[in-house]
C-alpha positions in Angstrom: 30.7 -3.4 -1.6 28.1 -4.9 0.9 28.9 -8.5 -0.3 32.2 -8.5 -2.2 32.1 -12.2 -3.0 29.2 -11.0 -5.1 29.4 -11.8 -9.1 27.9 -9.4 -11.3 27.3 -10.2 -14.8 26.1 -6.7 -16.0 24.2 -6.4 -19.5 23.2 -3.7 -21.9 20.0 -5.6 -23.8 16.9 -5.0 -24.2 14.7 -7.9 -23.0 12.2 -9.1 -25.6 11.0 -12.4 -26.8 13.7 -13.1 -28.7 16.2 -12.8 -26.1 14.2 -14.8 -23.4 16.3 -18.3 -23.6 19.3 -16.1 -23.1 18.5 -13.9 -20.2 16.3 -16.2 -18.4 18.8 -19.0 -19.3 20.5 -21.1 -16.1 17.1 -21.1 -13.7 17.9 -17.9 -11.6 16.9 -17.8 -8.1 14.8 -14.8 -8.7 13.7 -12.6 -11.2 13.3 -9.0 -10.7 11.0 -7.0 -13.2 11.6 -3.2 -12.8 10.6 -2.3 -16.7 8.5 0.7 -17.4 7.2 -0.6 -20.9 4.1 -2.6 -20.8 4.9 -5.0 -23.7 8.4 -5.8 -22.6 6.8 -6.4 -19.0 4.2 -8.6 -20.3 6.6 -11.0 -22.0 8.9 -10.7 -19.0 6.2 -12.1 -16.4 4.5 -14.6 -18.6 7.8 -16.0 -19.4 8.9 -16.1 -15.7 5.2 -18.0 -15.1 5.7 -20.5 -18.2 9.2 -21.4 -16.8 8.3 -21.5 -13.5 10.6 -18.8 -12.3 10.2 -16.8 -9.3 9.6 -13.1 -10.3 8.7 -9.8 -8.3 7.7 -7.6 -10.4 8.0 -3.2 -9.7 4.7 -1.2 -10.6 4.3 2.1 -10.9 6.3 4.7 -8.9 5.7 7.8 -10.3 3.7 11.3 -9.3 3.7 9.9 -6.1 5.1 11.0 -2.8 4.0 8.9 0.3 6.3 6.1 1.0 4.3 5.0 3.6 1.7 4.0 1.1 4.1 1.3 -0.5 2.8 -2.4 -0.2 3.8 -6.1 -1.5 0.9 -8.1 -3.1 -0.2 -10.4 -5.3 -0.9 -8.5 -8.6 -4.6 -8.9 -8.5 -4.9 -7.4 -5.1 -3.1 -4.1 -6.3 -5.4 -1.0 -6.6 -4.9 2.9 -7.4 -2.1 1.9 -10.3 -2.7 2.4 -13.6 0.1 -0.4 -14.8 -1.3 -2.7 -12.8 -4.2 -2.6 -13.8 -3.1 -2.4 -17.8 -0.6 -5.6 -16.7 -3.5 -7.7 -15.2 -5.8 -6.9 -18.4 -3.0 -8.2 -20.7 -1.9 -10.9 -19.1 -4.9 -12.0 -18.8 -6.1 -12.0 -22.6 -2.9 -13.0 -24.0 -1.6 -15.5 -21.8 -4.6 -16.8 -19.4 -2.9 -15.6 -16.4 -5.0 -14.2 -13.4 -2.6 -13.6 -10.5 -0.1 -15.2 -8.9 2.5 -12.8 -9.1 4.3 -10.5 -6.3 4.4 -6.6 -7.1 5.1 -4.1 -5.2 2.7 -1.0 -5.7 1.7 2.1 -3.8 -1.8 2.6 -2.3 -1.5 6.5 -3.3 -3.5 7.8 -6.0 -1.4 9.5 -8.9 -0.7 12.9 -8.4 -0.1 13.5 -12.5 -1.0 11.6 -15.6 1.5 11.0 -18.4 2.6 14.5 -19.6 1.3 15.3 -23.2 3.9 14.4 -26.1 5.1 18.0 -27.7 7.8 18.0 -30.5 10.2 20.8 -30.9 9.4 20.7 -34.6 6.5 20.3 -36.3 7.2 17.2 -38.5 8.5 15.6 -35.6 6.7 12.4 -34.4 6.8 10.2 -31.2 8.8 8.0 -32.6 11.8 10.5 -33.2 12.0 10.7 -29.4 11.7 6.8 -28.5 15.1 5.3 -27.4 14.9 1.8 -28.9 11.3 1.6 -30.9 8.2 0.6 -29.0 9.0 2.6 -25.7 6.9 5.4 -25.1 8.3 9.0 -25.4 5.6 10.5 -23.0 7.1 10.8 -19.1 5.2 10.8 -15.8 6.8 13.5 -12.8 8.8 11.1 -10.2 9.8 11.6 -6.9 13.3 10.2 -7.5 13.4 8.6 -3.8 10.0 6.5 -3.9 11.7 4.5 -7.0 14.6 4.2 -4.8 11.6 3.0 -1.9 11.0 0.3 -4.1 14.0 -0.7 -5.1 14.8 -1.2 -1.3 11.2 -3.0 -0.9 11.8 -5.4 -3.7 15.5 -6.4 -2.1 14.5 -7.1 1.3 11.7 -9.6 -0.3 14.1 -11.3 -2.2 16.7 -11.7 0.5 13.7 -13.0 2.8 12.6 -15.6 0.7 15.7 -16.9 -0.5 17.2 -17.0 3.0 13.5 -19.2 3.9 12.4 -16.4 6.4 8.2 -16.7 5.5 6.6 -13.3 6.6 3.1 -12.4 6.4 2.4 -9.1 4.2 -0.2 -6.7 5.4 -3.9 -7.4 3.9 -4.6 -4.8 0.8 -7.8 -3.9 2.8 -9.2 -0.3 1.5 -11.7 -0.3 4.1 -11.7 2.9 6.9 -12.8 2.7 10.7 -16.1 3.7 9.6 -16.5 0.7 7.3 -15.4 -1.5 10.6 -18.1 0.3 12.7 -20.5 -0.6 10.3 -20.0 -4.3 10.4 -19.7 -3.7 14.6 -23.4 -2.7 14.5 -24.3 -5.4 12.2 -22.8 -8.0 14.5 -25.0 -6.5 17.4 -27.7 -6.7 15.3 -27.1 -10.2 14.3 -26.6 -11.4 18.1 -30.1 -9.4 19.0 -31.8 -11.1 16.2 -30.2 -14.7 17.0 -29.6 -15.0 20.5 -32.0 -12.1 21.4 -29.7 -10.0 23.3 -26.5 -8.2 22.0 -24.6 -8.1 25.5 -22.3 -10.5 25.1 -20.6 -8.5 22.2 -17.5 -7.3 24.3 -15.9 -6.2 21.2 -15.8 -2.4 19.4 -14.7 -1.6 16.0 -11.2 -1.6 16.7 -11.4 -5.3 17.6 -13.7 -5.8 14.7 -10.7 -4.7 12.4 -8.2 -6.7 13.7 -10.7 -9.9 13.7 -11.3 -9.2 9.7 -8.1 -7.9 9.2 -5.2 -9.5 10.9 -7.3 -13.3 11.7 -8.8 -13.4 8.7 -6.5 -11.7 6.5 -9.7 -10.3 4.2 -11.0 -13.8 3.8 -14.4 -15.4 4.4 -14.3 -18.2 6.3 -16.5 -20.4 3.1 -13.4 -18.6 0.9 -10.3 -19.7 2.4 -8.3 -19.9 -1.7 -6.2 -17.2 -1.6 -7.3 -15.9 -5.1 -10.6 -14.5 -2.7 -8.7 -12.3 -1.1 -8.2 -8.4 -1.5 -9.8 -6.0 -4.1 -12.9 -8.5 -5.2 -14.0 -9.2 -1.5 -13.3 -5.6 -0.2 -15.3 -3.5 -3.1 -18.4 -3.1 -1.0 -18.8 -3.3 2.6 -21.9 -5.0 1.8 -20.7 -8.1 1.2 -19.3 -8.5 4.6 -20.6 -10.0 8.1 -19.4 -11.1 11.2 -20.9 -13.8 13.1 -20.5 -15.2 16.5 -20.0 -19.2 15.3 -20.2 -21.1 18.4 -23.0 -19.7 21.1 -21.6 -22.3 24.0 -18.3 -20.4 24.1 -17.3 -17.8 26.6 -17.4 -14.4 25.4 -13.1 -14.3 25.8 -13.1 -17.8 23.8 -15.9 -17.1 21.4 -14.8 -18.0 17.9 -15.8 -15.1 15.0 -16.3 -15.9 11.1 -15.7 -13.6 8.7 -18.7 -14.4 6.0 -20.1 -13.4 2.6 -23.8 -12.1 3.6 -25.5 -13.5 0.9 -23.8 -17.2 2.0 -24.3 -16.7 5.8 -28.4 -18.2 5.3 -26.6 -20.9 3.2 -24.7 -22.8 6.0 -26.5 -25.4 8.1 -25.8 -25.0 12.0 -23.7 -27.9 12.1 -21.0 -27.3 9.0 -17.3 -27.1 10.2 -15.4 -23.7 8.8 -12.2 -23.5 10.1 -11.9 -21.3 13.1 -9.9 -18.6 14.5 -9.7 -18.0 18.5 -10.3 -13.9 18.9 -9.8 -12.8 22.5 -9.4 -9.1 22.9 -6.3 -7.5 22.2 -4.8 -10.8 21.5 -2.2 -11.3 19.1 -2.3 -14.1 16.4 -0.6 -14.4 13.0 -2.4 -14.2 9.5 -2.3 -17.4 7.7 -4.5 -20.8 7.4 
């Protein structure tokens, strides 16, 4: 065993409702949700919220392939996964909740949609098939080693937090270098409007993606809550511009703001947003 003074207090129940106070009984340290049935995940996660119980919670790992792809997020950042999106949906009607939760998704696409339910016999229905009743019958293909992925993801998060080592988790940003260029030229064309010349702009589109992506972490700087963050901010590059804040700066001390466009004519010239220092292939950690 890796940790032999380990005590394992193994179970064969089915989690529902009715089994909450027992399970969840004696405040565990963590809680971690790896359930394929939406119902039974539901209950799971809105209990862990109502109790105030720290809970990671698995999405979906099939019909995919690319473990590179895997990321840990708040549940409303998550994108490309059906269950996630069915969990946020539910959770959301039935018990108020918006977010707030860890999960650990992939960024890749399904390969394969449920496979179609067909009984050996014609009277047969799905509910011949069903283990214990309410799970579905109907199976997705899986790669057996991105479960395993996640499995491995999900431990090294719990061991981290419980051991108090903070880390900083990638922004869910689905923006290309193309997207990046375009908010480069925009921030030459601000500077040329503004200042009337664009050549102290001594950063390319690179740069520009580490200034929104790392410094800012996907946040405007008028939208510092962490609920603004990921998928609602990042479905249009539209919404985004970067602005020179401070014209008496040098160029290699000149402090860049990530802002909504339609609130960059909203701010008066003196307002205080809180700041990042950007110099060049710099490195700074993501966080307020």
């Amino acid at each position: 065993m890796i940790y032999p003074e380990c005590q394992i207090d193994a179970r064969v129940q089915l989690y529902d409702p009715s089994s909450e106070a027992e399970i969840l009984s004696g405040q565990p340290d963590f809680v971690l949700d790896c359930i394929d049935n939406i119902d039974t995940k539901v209950a799971l996660l809105a209990a862990c919220v109502r109790r105030g119980l720290k809970v990671l919670s698995a999405m979906g790992a099939g019909a995919r392939a690319d473990p590179t792809r895997i990321r840990v997020a708040d549940l409303r950042e998550s994108s490309n996964d059906p269950l996630s999106r069915s969990l946020r949906y539910r959770l959301k009607k039935e018990h108020g909740i918006e977010g707030g939760i860890p999960v650990v998704f992939s960024l890749e696409k399904p390969k394969a949609k449920l496979l179609p339910f067909q009984a050996s016999k014609e009277e047969e229905t799905p509910s011949d098939y069903q283990i214990v009743p309410g799970f579905r019958v109907r199976i997705i293909p899986v790669l057996r080693t991105i479960p395993a992925i996640f499995g491995q993801v999900m431990a090294s998060y719990v061991a981290t937090q419980l051991a108090g080592l903070d880390f900083q988790t990638e922004p869910v940003v689905n923006l290309d270098l193309d997207h990046y260029r375009i908010l480069h030229q925009r921030l030459i064309e601000h500077e040329e409007l503004i200042y009337g010349t664009a050549e102290q702009v001594l950063v390319d589109a690179e740069e520009v993606m580490y200034i929104v992506k790392e410094l800012w972490c996907g946040r405007s700087a008028r939208d510092q809550n962490q609920k603004d963050t990921g998928r609602k901010m990042w479905r249009s590059v539209n919404e985004l511009m970067l602005v020179r804040w401070d014209k008496s700066k040098g160029v290699f001390g000149t402090a860049f703001a990530v802002l909504f466009r339609r609130k960059r004519r909203k701010i008066p010239p003196n307002a205080s947003l809180p700041t990042r220092l950007f110099q060049p292939h710099a490195k700074a950690k993501c966080g307020i």
